[in-house]
C-alpha positions in Angstrom: 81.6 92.3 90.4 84.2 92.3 87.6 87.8 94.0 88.7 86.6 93.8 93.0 89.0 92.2 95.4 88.7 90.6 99.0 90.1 92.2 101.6 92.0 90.0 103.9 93.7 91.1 106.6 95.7 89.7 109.7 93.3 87.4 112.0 92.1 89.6 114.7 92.6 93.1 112.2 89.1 95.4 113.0 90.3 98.0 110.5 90.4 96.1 107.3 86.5 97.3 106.3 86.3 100.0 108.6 86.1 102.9 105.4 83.9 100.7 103.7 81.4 99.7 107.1 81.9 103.4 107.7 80.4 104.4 103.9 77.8 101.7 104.3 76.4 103.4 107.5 76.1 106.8 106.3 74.3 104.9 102.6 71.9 103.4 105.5 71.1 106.1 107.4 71.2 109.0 104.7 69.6 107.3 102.3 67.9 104.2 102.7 66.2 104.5 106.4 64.6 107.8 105.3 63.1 106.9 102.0 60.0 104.9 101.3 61.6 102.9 98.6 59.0 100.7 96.9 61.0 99.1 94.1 64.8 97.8 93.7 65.3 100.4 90.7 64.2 103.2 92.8 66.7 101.8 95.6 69.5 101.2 92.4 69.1 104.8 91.7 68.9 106.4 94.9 72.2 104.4 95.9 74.1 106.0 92.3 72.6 109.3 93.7 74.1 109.0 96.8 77.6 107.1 95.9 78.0 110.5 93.0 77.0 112.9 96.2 79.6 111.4 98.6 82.2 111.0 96.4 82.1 115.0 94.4 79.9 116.8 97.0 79.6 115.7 100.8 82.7 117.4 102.9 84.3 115.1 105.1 86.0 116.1 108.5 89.0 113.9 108.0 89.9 116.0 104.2 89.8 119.1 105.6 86.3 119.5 104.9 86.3 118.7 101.4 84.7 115.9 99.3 87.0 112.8 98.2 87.4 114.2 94.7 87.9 117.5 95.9 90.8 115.9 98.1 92.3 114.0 95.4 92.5 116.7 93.0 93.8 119.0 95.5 97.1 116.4 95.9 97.3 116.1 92.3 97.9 120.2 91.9 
C-alpha cells in the first residue's frame, strides 16, 4: 500500500493497534460474518461500503455520538 506506515511501538505497548484491531472487529462482525460473500469483488465492495459507513455515518460513543467525519468537522468549526 503506497503512503502506509508500520506502527512500532515500545516492546510490551498493547495499545499501538488497538483503533485499528478495534475497526477490524466491528468490519468482521458487521460485515463479513453476516454475509454470504461468494466472490473477492463482492467482499472488495462490501468492505468500501462499510469503511464509507463508518467513517460519515456510524455514531461512535467515544465522539459524542457522532461519526468520525462528523467529529472532525465539528473541531474544525
Amino acid at each position: 500500500m503506497v503512503g502506509a506506515q508500520i506502527s512500532m511501538s515500545r516492546r510490551g505497548n498493547g495499545y499501538a493497534n488497538a483503533s485499528m484491531e478495534s475497526f477490524f472487529s466491528h468490519l468482521k462482525t458487521e460485515v463479513l460474518y453476516s454475509s454470504d460473500i461468494r466472490s473477492v469483488e463482492e467482499a472488495h465492495s462490501r468492505i468500501k461500503e462499510y469503511i464509507y459507513f463508518h467513517n460519515n455515518k456510524r455514531p461512535q460513543r467515544k465522539l459524542n455520538k457522532l461519526a468520525p467525519i462528523q467529529y472532525r468537522l465539528q473541531l474544525v468549526r
